[in-house]
N, C-alpha and C positions, 0 to 999 in steps of 0.2 A: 308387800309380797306379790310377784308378780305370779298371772295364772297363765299353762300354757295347756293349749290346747293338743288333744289328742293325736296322736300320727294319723288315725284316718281323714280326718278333720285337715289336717298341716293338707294330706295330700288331696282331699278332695278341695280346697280353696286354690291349692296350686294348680290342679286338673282346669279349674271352672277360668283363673287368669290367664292361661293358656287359651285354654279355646275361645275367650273372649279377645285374646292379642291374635290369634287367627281369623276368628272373623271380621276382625277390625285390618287388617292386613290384608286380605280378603277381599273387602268390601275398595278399599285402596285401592290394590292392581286393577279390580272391573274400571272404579271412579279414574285413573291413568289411561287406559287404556280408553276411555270413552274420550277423554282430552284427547289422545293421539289421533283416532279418527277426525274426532270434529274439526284441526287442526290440518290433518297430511290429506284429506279428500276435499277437492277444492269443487265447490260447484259451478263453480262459470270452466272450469276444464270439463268437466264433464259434459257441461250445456254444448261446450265445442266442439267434441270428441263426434257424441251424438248426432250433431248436426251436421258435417261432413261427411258422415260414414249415409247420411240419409238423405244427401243434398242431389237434386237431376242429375248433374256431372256426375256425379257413380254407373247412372243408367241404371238402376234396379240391383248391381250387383249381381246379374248370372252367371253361372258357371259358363266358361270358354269365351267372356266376352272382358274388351275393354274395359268397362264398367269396373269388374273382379280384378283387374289387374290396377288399375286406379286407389283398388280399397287396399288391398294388397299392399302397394308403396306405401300408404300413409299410415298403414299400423305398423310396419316395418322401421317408420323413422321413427316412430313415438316407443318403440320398444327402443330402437339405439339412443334417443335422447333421456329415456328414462336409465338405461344402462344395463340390460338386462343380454346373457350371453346366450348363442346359439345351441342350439343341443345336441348335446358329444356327436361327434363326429362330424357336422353340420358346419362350412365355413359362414354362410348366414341364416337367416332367420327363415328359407325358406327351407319346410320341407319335402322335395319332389318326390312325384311319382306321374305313372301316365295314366292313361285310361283307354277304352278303345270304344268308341260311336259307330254304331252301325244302323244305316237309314235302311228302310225297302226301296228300290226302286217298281221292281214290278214284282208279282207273287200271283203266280196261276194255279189249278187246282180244280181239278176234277174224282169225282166219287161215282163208279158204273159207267164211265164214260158221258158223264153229264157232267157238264159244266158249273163250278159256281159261281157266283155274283161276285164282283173284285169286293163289294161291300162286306162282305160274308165269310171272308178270308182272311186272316195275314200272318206273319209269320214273325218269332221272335228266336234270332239267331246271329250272332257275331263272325260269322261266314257271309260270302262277298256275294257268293251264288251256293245252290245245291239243286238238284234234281232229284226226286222219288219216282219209283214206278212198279207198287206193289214190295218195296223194300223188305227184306224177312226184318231188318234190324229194324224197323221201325214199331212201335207200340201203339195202335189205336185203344184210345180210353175214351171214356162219357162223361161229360160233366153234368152228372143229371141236376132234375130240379130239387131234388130233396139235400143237396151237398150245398157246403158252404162256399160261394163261387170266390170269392179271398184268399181263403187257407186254401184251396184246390189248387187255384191259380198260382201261388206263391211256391207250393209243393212241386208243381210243375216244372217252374224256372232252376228248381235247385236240383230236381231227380237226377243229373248229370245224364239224361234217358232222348233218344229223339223219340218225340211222341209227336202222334195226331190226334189233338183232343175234340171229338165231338161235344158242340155247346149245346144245351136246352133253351130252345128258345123264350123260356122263363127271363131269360137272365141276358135279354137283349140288351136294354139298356148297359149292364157293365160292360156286353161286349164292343158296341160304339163306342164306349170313353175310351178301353184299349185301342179301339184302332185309329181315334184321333191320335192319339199318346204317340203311337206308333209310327207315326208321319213326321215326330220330331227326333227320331231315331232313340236305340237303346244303350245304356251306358255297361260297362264291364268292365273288371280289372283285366290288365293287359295279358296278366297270366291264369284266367279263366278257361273254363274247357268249351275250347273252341267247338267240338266236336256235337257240343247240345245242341239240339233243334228244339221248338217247339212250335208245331203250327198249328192252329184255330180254324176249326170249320162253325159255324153258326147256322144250326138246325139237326132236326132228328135224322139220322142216316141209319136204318136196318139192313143186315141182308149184305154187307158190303163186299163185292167181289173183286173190285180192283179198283185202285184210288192211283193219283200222280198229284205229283207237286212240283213246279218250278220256281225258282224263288229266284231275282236280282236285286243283288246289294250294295251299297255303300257304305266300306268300311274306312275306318283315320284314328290313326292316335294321338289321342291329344293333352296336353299336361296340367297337370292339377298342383296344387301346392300350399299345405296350411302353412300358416306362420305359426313359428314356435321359438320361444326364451325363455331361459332359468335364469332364477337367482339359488344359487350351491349353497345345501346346509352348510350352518356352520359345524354340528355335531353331530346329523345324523343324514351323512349327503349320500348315502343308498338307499334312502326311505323318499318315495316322490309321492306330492300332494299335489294335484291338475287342476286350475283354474280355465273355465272356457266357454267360447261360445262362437256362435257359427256367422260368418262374416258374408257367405252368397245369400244371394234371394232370386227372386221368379226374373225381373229383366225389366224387357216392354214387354205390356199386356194390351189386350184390345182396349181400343181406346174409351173414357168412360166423362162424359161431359167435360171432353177435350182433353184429356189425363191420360198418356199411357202407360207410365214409369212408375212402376212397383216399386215404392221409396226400401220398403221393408226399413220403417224407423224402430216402429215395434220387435218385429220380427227380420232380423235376429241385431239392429244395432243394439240396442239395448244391451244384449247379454254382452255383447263386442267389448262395449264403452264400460259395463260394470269391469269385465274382465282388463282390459288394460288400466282401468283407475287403480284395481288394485295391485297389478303389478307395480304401480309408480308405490300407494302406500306399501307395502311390502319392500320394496330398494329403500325405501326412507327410514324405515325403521330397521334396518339388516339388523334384525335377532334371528332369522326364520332358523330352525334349528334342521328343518328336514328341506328337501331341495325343492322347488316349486318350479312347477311347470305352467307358464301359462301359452295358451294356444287358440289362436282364430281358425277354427276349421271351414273348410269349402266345401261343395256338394253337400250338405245338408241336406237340402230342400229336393235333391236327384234321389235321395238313396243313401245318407250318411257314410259317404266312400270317405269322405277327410277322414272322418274320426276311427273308421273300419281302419284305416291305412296306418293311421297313426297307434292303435292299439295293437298292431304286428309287432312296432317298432320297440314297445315299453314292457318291458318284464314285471308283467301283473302281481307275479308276488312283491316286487319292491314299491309297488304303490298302494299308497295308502290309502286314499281317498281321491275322488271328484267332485268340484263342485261346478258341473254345468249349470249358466245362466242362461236363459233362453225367456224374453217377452217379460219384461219387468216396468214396462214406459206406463201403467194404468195402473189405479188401488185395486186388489183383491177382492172377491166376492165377501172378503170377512173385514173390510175396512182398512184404513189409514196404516200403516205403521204394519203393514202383517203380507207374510209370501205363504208359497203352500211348497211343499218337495213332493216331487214323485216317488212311489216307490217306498214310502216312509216307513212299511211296513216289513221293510225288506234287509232292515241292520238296523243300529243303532246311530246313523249319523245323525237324524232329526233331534234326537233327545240328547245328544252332544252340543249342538247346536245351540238349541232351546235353552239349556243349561247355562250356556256362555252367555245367554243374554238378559239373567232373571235381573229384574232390577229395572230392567228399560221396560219401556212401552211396546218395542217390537216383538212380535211371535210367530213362529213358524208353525203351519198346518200343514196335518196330509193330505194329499192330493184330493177336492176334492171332485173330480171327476171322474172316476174309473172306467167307466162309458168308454171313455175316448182314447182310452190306452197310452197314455201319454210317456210312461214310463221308458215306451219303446219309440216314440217318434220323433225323439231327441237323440243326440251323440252320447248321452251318458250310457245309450244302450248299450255303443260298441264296445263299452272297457265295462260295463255289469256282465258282459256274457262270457269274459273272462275270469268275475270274480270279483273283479274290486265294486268297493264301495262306490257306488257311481250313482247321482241322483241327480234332477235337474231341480233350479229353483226359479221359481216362475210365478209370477201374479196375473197373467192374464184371467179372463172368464172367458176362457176357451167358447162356452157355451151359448154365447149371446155375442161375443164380441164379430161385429159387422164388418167391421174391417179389415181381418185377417184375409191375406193371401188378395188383395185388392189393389188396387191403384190406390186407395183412400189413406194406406197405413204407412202417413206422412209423418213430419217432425211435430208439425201444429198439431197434432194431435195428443201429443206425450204431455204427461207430467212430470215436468223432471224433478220436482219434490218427491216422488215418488220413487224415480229410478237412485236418485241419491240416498235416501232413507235405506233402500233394499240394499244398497251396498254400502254403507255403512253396517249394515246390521250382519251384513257376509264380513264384512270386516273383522268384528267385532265375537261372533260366533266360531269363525275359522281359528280364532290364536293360540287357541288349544292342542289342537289338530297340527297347525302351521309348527307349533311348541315342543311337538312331538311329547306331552304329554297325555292325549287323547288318540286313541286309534280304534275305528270303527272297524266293528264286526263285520266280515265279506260277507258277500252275497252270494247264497245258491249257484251253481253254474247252470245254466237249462241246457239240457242236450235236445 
Protein backbone atom coordinates (compact mmCIF):
# COMPACT_ATOMS: atom_id res chain seq x y z
CA UNK A 1 0.00 0.00 0.00
CA UNK A 2 1.53 2.89 -1.15
CA UNK A 3 1.49 6.22 1.39
CA UNK A 4 0.98 9.65 -0.12
CA UNK A 5 1.84 12.61 1.35
CA UNK A 6 -0.10 15.52 2.10
CA UNK A 7 -0.90 18.55 -0.50
CA UNK A 8 1.03 20.84 1.69
CA UNK A 9 3.78 18.74 1.97
CA UNK A 10 3.48 17.66 -2.17
CA UNK A 11 3.73 21.55 -2.30
CA UNK A 12 6.21 22.51 0.17
CA UNK A 13 9.07 19.80 -1.27
CA UNK A 14 8.09 21.22 -4.72
CA UNK A 15 8.63 24.92 -3.39
CA UNK A 16 11.99 23.89 -1.64
CA UNK A 17 13.22 21.83 -5.52
CA UNK A 18 12.60 24.93 -7.02
CA UNK A 19 14.43 27.15 -5.14
CA UNK A 20 17.21 24.81 -4.91
CA UNK A 21 17.11 24.54 -9.19
CA UNK A 22 17.41 28.39 -8.77
CA UNK A 23 20.13 28.71 -6.71
CA UNK A 24 21.89 26.14 -8.37
CA UNK A 25 21.15 28.00 -11.70
CA UNK A 26 22.05 31.03 -9.96
CA UNK A 27 25.12 30.05 -8.66
CA UNK A 28 25.73 28.87 -12.65
CA UNK A 29 25.30 32.27 -14.59
CA UNK A 30 27.70 34.11 -11.77
CA UNK A 31 30.22 30.67 -12.30
CA UNK A 32 29.66 31.70 -16.55
CA UNK A 33 29.90 34.75 -16.44
CA UNK A 34 33.20 34.61 -14.17
CA UNK A 35 34.56 32.23 -17.23
CA UNK A 36 33.66 35.01 -19.65
CA UNK A 37 35.67 37.60 -18.00
CA UNK A 38 38.67 35.65 -17.21
CA UNK A 39 38.45 34.59 -20.90
CA UNK A 40 37.33 38.12 -23.19
CA UNK A 41 39.81 40.56 -20.68
CA UNK A 42 43.14 39.84 -21.77
CA UNK A 43 46.01 41.06 -19.67
CA UNK A 44 49.02 41.76 -21.78
CA UNK A 45 46.19 44.21 -23.90
CA UNK A 46 45.68 45.91 -21.18
CA UNK A 47 49.51 46.13 -19.97
CA UNK A 48 49.54 47.80 -23.80
CA UNK A 49 46.69 49.85 -23.83
CA UNK A 50 48.19 51.38 -20.48
CA UNK A 51 51.40 51.68 -21.49
CA UNK A 52 50.95 53.97 -24.69
CA UNK A 53 48.43 56.05 -23.32
CA UNK A 54 51.43 56.77 -20.53
CA UNK A 55 54.35 56.45 -22.74
CA UNK A 56 56.75 60.31 -23.22
CA UNK A 57 55.41 60.51 -26.91
CA UNK A 58 51.93 61.51 -25.38
CA UNK A 59 53.68 64.45 -23.62
CA UNK A 60 51.61 64.47 -20.60
CA UNK A 61 48.36 64.47 -22.50
CA UNK A 62 47.29 68.30 -22.03
CA UNK A 63 44.58 69.89 -23.12
CA UNK A 64 45.24 71.95 -26.58
CA UNK A 65 48.51 70.18 -27.14
CA UNK A 66 49.78 67.43 -29.53
CA UNK A 67 50.34 65.09 -26.92
CA UNK A 68 45.99 65.02 -26.48
CA UNK A 69 45.71 64.82 -30.09
CA UNK A 70 48.25 61.68 -30.24
CA UNK A 71 46.02 59.87 -27.31
CA UNK A 72 42.98 60.94 -29.17
CA UNK A 73 43.97 58.83 -32.57
CA UNK A 74 45.07 55.78 -30.71
CA UNK A 75 41.75 55.32 -28.64
CA UNK A 76 39.91 56.18 -31.78
CA UNK A 77 41.52 53.11 -33.69
CA UNK A 78 41.04 50.72 -30.74
CA UNK A 79 37.32 51.81 -30.69
CA UNK A 80 37.24 51.08 -34.79
CA UNK A 81 39.18 47.76 -34.37
CA UNK A 82 37.06 46.67 -31.46
CA UNK A 83 33.95 47.66 -33.65
CA UNK A 84 32.12 50.00 -31.76
CA UNK A 85 29.79 52.90 -33.72
CA UNK A 86 29.79 56.65 -33.32
CA UNK A 87 26.96 58.31 -31.45
CA UNK A 88 23.84 59.20 -33.42
CA UNK A 89 24.41 61.83 -35.37
CA UNK A 90 28.32 61.68 -35.05
CA UNK A 91 30.08 60.46 -38.48
CA UNK A 92 33.12 59.56 -36.00
CA UNK A 93 34.12 58.88 -32.81
CA UNK A 94 34.91 62.48 -32.29
CA UNK A 95 32.91 64.49 -30.40
CA UNK A 96 33.48 68.42 -30.98
CA UNK A 97 33.02 71.45 -29.39
CA UNK A 98 35.16 74.69 -28.85
CA UNK A 99 36.29 76.46 -26.09
CA UNK A 100 37.36 79.98 -25.54
CA UNK A 101 41.09 80.84 -23.66
CA UNK A 102 41.50 84.00 -22.48
CA UNK A 103 45.27 85.22 -21.28
CA UNK A 104 45.76 88.88 -19.40
CA UNK A 105 48.00 90.74 -21.15
CA UNK A 106 48.21 93.78 -18.97
CA UNK A 107 45.50 94.76 -16.10
CA UNK A 108 45.81 98.09 -14.30
CA UNK A 109 43.87 99.37 -11.59
CA UNK A 110 43.65 102.01 -9.26
CA UNK A 111 41.37 102.59 -5.97
CA UNK A 112 41.31 106.92 -4.64
CA UNK A 113 43.60 107.46 -7.41
CA UNK A 114 46.33 105.14 -5.97
CA UNK A 115 47.68 102.82 -7.72
CA UNK A 116 47.93 99.08 -7.09
CA UNK A 117 50.73 96.72 -7.44
CA UNK A 118 50.29 94.58 -10.82
CA UNK A 119 51.00 91.72 -7.92
CA UNK A 120 47.86 92.58 -6.25
CA UNK A 121 45.49 92.70 -9.17
CA UNK A 122 44.13 90.56 -12.03
CA UNK A 123 41.29 90.03 -13.62
CA UNK A 124 39.13 86.95 -14.73
CA UNK A 125 37.20 87.64 -17.91
CA UNK A 126 36.77 86.19 -21.52
CA UNK A 127 36.76 89.86 -23.19
CA UNK A 128 39.92 90.81 -25.08
CA UNK A 129 39.95 94.28 -23.22
CA UNK A 130 37.35 96.46 -20.86
CA UNK A 131 37.83 99.74 -19.21
CA UNK A 132 36.00 100.84 -15.64
CA UNK A 133 35.85 104.18 -14.31
CA UNK A 134 33.61 104.43 -11.37
CA UNK A 135 30.99 102.04 -13.45
CA UNK A 136 27.40 102.43 -11.68
CA UNK A 137 27.19 98.59 -13.30
CA UNK A 138 29.85 97.36 -11.53
CA UNK A 139 29.31 95.65 -7.84
CA UNK A 140 32.10 96.14 -5.28
CA UNK A 141 31.92 93.13 -2.66
CA UNK A 142 34.59 91.87 0.30
CA UNK A 143 35.90 88.97 0.48
CA UNK A 144 36.37 89.16 4.22
CA UNK A 145 38.39 86.80 6.47
CA UNK A 146 35.64 85.04 8.12
CA UNK A 147 34.18 83.76 4.39
CA UNK A 148 35.03 80.73 2.91
CA UNK A 149 37.55 82.09 0.11
CA UNK A 150 36.54 78.67 -2.40
CA UNK A 151 32.76 78.74 -2.34
CA UNK A 152 33.21 82.89 -2.47
CA UNK A 153 35.46 82.58 -5.25
CA UNK A 154 33.59 79.89 -7.19
CA UNK A 155 30.22 82.07 -6.46
CA UNK A 156 31.88 84.92 -8.09
CA UNK A 157 32.83 83.32 -11.45
CA UNK A 158 29.12 82.08 -11.75
CA UNK A 159 27.14 85.47 -10.48
CA UNK A 160 26.87 86.16 -14.33
CA UNK A 161 27.63 89.90 -12.23
CA UNK A 162 30.79 92.37 -13.15
CA UNK A 163 32.22 92.63 -9.79
CA UNK A 164 35.18 94.11 -7.94
CA UNK A 165 36.02 91.84 -5.11
CA UNK A 166 38.11 93.27 -2.47
CA UNK A 167 40.42 90.33 -0.97
CA UNK A 168 41.40 90.15 2.86
CA UNK A 169 44.71 89.85 3.11
CA UNK A 170 44.11 86.76 5.31
CA UNK A 171 43.83 84.78 2.45
CA UNK A 172 47.11 85.94 0.50
CA UNK A 173 48.35 82.81 -0.24
CA UNK A 174 45.07 81.65 -2.26
CA UNK A 175 45.34 84.91 -3.85
CA UNK A 176 48.89 84.14 -5.52
CA UNK A 177 48.00 80.54 -6.71
CA UNK A 178 45.05 82.61 -8.73
CA UNK A 179 47.30 84.84 -10.12
CA UNK A 180 49.88 82.22 -11.17
CA UNK A 181 46.81 80.14 -12.61
CA UNK A 182 45.88 83.28 -14.29
CA UNK A 183 49.08 83.72 -16.46
CA UNK A 184 48.13 80.42 -18.04
CA UNK A 185 44.84 81.98 -19.13
CA UNK A 186 41.09 81.10 -18.46
CA UNK A 187 39.03 78.42 -20.17
CA UNK A 188 35.00 78.90 -21.10
CA UNK A 189 32.41 77.55 -23.05
CA UNK A 190 32.37 79.47 -26.29
CA UNK A 191 28.72 80.37 -25.44
CA UNK A 192 29.28 81.72 -21.98
CA UNK A 193 28.41 85.29 -20.92
CA UNK A 194 30.86 87.00 -22.25
CA UNK A 195 29.68 90.04 -20.64
CA UNK A 196 31.09 88.66 -16.81
CA UNK A 197 33.89 90.49 -15.27
CA UNK A 198 35.54 89.66 -12.27
CA UNK A 199 38.44 91.61 -10.93
CA UNK A 200 40.54 90.94 -7.67
CA UNK A 201 41.89 93.62 -5.69
CA UNK A 202 44.29 92.14 -2.76
CA UNK A 203 44.02 94.15 0.56
CA UNK A 204 41.55 96.14 2.79
CA UNK A 205 40.16 99.25 0.85
CA UNK A 206 37.60 101.61 3.15
CA UNK A 207 36.05 104.73 2.21
CA UNK A 208 36.11 103.99 -1.64
CA UNK A 209 35.60 106.99 -3.73
CA UNK A 210 36.54 106.08 -7.04
CA UNK A 211 38.21 103.04 -8.43
CA UNK A 212 39.41 102.34 -12.53
CA UNK A 213 40.41 99.32 -14.22
CA UNK A 214 42.04 98.60 -17.51
CA UNK A 215 42.25 95.27 -18.50
CA UNK A 216 44.33 93.84 -21.97
CA UNK A 217 43.53 90.52 -23.32
CA UNK A 218 44.14 87.55 -25.30
CA UNK A 219 41.26 85.85 -26.31
CA UNK A 220 41.33 82.24 -29.15
CA UNK A 221 39.05 79.60 -29.65
CA UNK A 222 40.21 76.55 -29.47
CA UNK A 223 38.70 72.77 -30.07
CA UNK A 224 38.16 70.11 -27.71
CA UNK A 225 36.84 66.72 -28.47
CA UNK A 226 35.81 63.44 -26.29
CA UNK A 227 35.92 60.21 -27.96
CA UNK A 228 32.66 58.45 -27.96
CA UNK A 229 31.27 54.73 -29.19
CA UNK A 230 28.15 52.63 -28.67
CA UNK A 231 27.53 49.33 -28.83
CA UNK A 232 23.00 49.52 -29.57
CA UNK A 233 20.82 47.50 -27.10
CA UNK A 234 19.63 44.82 -28.34
CA UNK A 235 16.10 45.11 -26.40
CA UNK A 236 16.31 48.17 -24.59
CA UNK A 237 18.29 50.61 -27.12
CA UNK A 238 16.67 53.87 -25.40
CA UNK A 239 17.97 52.93 -21.95
CA UNK A 240 21.96 54.29 -21.98
CA UNK A 241 24.56 52.87 -19.49
CA UNK A 242 28.20 55.34 -19.76
CA UNK A 243 31.39 53.62 -19.26
CA UNK A 244 34.38 56.40 -18.87
CA UNK A 245 37.18 57.87 -18.05
CA UNK A 246 39.19 60.95 -18.81
CA UNK A 247 42.13 60.68 -21.38
CA UNK A 248 43.99 64.54 -20.74
CA UNK A 249 46.55 65.24 -17.95
CA UNK A 250 48.66 68.30 -16.70
CA UNK A 251 51.51 68.14 -19.86
CA UNK A 252 55.21 69.24 -19.16
CA UNK A 253 55.65 70.26 -15.54
CA UNK A 254 58.80 71.75 -14.10
CA UNK A 255 61.33 69.80 -14.39
CA UNK A 256 61.94 67.14 -11.28
CA UNK A 257 65.39 65.14 -11.26
CA UNK A 258 65.54 65.61 -15.04
CA UNK A 259 61.57 64.50 -15.60
CA UNK A 260 59.21 67.02 -16.98
CA UNK A 261 56.42 64.92 -18.53
CA UNK A 262 53.30 64.18 -16.47
CA UNK A 263 53.00 60.59 -17.57
CA UNK A 264 49.35 60.66 -15.86
CA UNK A 265 49.63 56.66 -15.90
CA UNK A 266 47.52 56.58 -12.88
CA UNK A 267 45.59 59.40 -13.37
CA UNK A 268 43.59 59.20 -15.68
CA UNK A 269 45.10 56.18 -18.11
CA UNK A 270 44.03 53.87 -15.94
CA UNK A 271 40.38 54.59 -16.00
CA UNK A 272 41.08 55.13 -20.07
CA UNK A 273 42.42 51.42 -20.38
CA UNK A 274 39.67 49.99 -17.85
CA UNK A 275 37.10 51.86 -20.03
CA UNK A 276 38.04 50.72 -23.58
CA UNK A 277 38.99 46.82 -22.24
CA UNK A 278 35.64 46.79 -21.56
CA UNK A 279 34.24 48.05 -24.53
CA UNK A 280 36.28 45.15 -26.37
CA UNK A 281 34.61 42.66 -23.57
CA UNK A 282 31.19 43.93 -24.07
CA UNK A 283 31.49 43.69 -28.42
CA UNK A 284 32.61 40.08 -27.47
CA UNK A 285 29.90 39.13 -25.85
CA UNK A 286 26.91 41.36 -27.84
CA UNK A 287 23.98 40.43 -25.19
CA UNK A 288 24.10 44.19 -23.85
CA UNK A 289 20.48 44.57 -23.67
CA UNK A 290 20.53 48.44 -23.02
CA UNK A 291 22.87 50.76 -25.37
CA UNK A 292 26.41 51.42 -23.95
CA UNK A 293 28.08 54.33 -24.11
CA UNK A 294 31.66 54.33 -23.80
CA UNK A 295 33.57 57.74 -23.76
CA UNK A 296 37.39 59.19 -23.16
CA UNK A 297 36.59 62.54 -22.02
CA UNK A 298 39.19 65.77 -22.27
CA UNK A 299 39.65 68.78 -19.97
CA UNK A 300 39.21 66.85 -17.04
CA UNK A 301 41.96 68.11 -15.09
CA UNK A 302 40.98 72.23 -16.59
CA UNK A 303 37.37 71.96 -15.30
CA UNK A 304 35.53 68.66 -16.37
CA UNK A 305 34.22 70.80 -19.66
CA UNK A 306 34.38 67.07 -21.75
CA UNK A 307 32.07 65.59 -19.57
CA UNK A 308 30.01 69.23 -18.77
CA UNK A 309 29.75 69.01 -22.85
CA UNK A 310 28.88 65.70 -23.30
CA UNK A 311 26.02 65.58 -20.57
CA UNK A 312 24.10 68.65 -22.71
CA UNK A 313 24.24 66.09 -25.46
CA UNK A 314 22.45 62.91 -23.54
CA UNK A 315 18.96 62.90 -22.38
CA UNK A 316 19.45 62.17 -18.59
CA UNK A 317 16.25 60.50 -18.14
CA UNK A 318 17.18 57.74 -20.74
CA UNK A 319 20.30 56.88 -18.91
CA UNK A 320 20.68 54.66 -16.63
CA UNK A 321 23.69 54.75 -14.95
CA UNK A 322 27.63 55.65 -15.04
CA UNK A 323 30.30 54.05 -14.37
CA UNK A 324 33.22 56.48 -14.14
CA UNK A 325 36.77 55.08 -13.78
CA UNK A 326 39.17 57.37 -12.64
CA UNK A 327 43.02 56.03 -10.67
CA UNK A 328 42.66 52.28 -10.34
CA UNK A 329 46.74 51.50 -11.19
CA UNK A 330 47.44 50.84 -7.01
CA UNK A 331 45.63 48.38 -4.25
CA UNK A 332 43.11 50.33 -2.18
CA UNK A 333 43.40 51.52 1.33
CA UNK A 334 41.15 48.27 2.11
CA UNK A 335 43.62 45.61 0.31
CA UNK A 336 43.99 43.40 -2.70
CA UNK A 337 40.99 42.57 -4.77
CA UNK A 338 38.74 45.85 -3.32
CA UNK A 339 37.71 49.53 -5.12
CA UNK A 340 35.73 52.21 -3.13
CA UNK A 341 32.65 54.46 -5.24
CA UNK A 342 32.03 57.68 -4.64
CA UNK A 343 28.99 59.02 -3.65
CA UNK A 344 27.83 55.30 -2.49
CA UNK A 345 25.61 56.93 -0.49
CA UNK A 346 23.79 58.70 -2.97
CA UNK A 347 21.53 55.49 -4.89
CA UNK A 348 21.74 52.30 -4.85
CA UNK A 349 24.39 51.57 -7.45
CA UNK A 350 27.07 50.22 -4.98
CA UNK A 351 24.78 47.66 -3.51
CA UNK A 352 23.84 46.64 -7.21
CA UNK A 353 27.18 46.23 -7.78
CA UNK A 354 28.25 44.39 -4.51
CA UNK A 355 25.44 42.03 -5.08
CA UNK A 356 26.88 40.93 -8.65
CA UNK A 357 29.78 40.02 -7.09
CA UNK A 358 29.00 37.88 -3.87
CA UNK A 359 30.76 34.78 -4.24
CA UNK A 360 34.19 36.42 -5.38
CA UNK A 361 36.74 37.89 -3.40
CA UNK A 362 36.38 41.38 -4.77
CA UNK A 363 34.23 44.27 -2.90
CA UNK A 364 33.27 47.44 -3.39
CA UNK A 365 33.53 50.26 -0.53
CA UNK A 366 32.31 53.73 -0.08
CA UNK A 367 34.29 56.44 -0.51
CA UNK A 368 36.39 56.45 2.11
CA UNK A 369 37.43 59.98 1.91
CA UNK A 370 34.83 62.52 2.30
CA UNK A 371 37.47 65.20 3.15
CA UNK A 372 38.35 65.43 -0.38
CA UNK A 373 35.14 65.58 -1.99
CA UNK A 374 35.79 63.31 -4.59
CA UNK A 375 32.37 62.88 -5.61
CA UNK A 376 32.53 66.16 -7.36
CA UNK A 377 36.16 66.18 -8.77
CA UNK A 378 35.63 63.61 -11.30
CA UNK A 379 33.17 63.55 -14.66
CA UNK A 380 30.63 61.54 -12.89
CA UNK A 381 29.76 65.03 -11.47
CA UNK A 382 28.65 66.34 -14.69
CA UNK A 383 25.79 63.72 -15.49
CA UNK A 384 25.00 63.43 -11.09
CA UNK A 385 23.93 67.10 -11.42
CA UNK A 386 21.54 66.01 -13.85
CA UNK A 387 20.23 63.01 -12.07
CA UNK A 388 21.70 60.05 -13.22
CA UNK A 389 23.22 57.55 -11.38
CA UNK A 390 26.89 58.69 -11.77
CA UNK A 391 29.53 57.50 -9.48
CA UNK A 392 33.32 57.14 -9.90
CA UNK A 393 35.28 53.99 -9.01
CA UNK A 394 38.66 54.48 -7.91
CA UNK A 395 41.36 52.68 -5.68
CA UNK A 396 43.66 55.37 -5.28
CA UNK A 397 44.60 56.56 -1.36
CA UNK A 398 43.97 59.94 -2.46
CA UNK A 399 45.41 60.81 0.97
CA UNK A 400 48.97 59.67 1.07
CA UNK A 401 49.35 58.85 -2.52
CA UNK A 402 52.76 61.10 -3.48
CA UNK A 403 52.57 61.01 -6.69
CA UNK A 404 49.38 62.34 -7.82
CA UNK A 405 49.43 65.27 -10.20
CA UNK A 406 53.51 64.82 -10.43
CA UNK A 407 56.08 63.90 -12.98
CA UNK A 408 56.48 60.68 -10.84
CA UNK A 409 52.81 59.11 -11.89
CA UNK A 410 54.61 56.88 -14.39
CA UNK A 411 53.66 53.36 -16.02
CA UNK A 412 56.68 51.68 -13.54
CA UNK A 413 54.65 52.54 -11.03
CA UNK A 414 51.27 50.64 -11.62
CA UNK A 415 50.18 47.39 -10.76
CA UNK A 416 48.55 46.08 -13.32
CA UNK A 417 47.32 43.07 -11.34
CA UNK A 418 45.43 45.49 -9.78
CA UNK A 419 44.12 47.48 -12.59
CA UNK A 420 43.03 44.09 -14.30
CA UNK A 421 41.29 42.68 -11.19
CA UNK A 422 39.22 46.27 -10.92
CA UNK A 423 38.08 45.63 -14.15
CA UNK A 424 37.12 42.45 -14.21
CA UNK A 425 35.29 42.98 -11.10
CA UNK A 426 33.35 46.28 -13.17
CA UNK A 427 32.91 43.59 -15.61
CA UNK A 428 31.38 41.32 -13.70
CA UNK A 429 29.15 43.80 -11.40
CA UNK A 430 27.98 45.93 -14.52
CA UNK A 431 25.78 42.66 -16.18
CA UNK A 432 23.03 43.37 -14.38
CA UNK A 433 22.83 46.85 -15.10
CA UNK A 434 24.35 46.24 -18.81
CA UNK A 435 21.15 43.29 -18.62
CA UNK A 436 18.77 45.91 -18.16
CA UNK A 437 17.71 43.94 -15.24
CA UNK A 438 18.97 46.15 -12.58
CA UNK A 439 18.46 49.98 -12.69
CA UNK A 440 19.65 52.18 -10.01
CA UNK A 441 17.96 54.60 -8.04
CA UNK A 442 18.76 58.52 -9.49
CA UNK A 443 20.28 60.91 -7.53
CA UNK A 444 19.10 64.17 -5.84
CA UNK A 445 19.59 67.02 -8.45
CA UNK A 446 21.53 69.86 -6.23
CA UNK A 447 20.38 73.24 -7.45
Amino acid sequence: MKKYLPLAALLLLYSSLLHAQHKTKHKSSKASHSVDVNTLIDTKDVDRIIKTLSADDMQGRATFTPGIEKAAQFIENEFKQTGLKPLPGNATYRQNFSMTRSKPVKTFASINGKIIPKDSVFAVSASAGFEWSNNADVQIVKLSSDKDFRKEYTGYLNSGKKLLVLVDQIFTANFNQLVNRSTRGRVSFTDANKDQTVVFILGNHDDIKSFSVKYEGKVEQLPLFNIAGIISGKTKPNEYVIFSGHYDHLGILKPMAGDSIANGADDDASGTTAMITLAKYYKKLNSNARTLVFVAFTAEEIGEYGSQYFSKQMNPEQTVAMFNIEMIGKPSKFGPNSAFITGYERSDFGKILQNNLNGTEFKFYPDPYPAQNLFYRSDNASLAKVGVPAHTISTDQIDTDKLYHTVGDEYGTLDVTNIVSTIKAIALSSRSIVDGKDTPARVAIEK
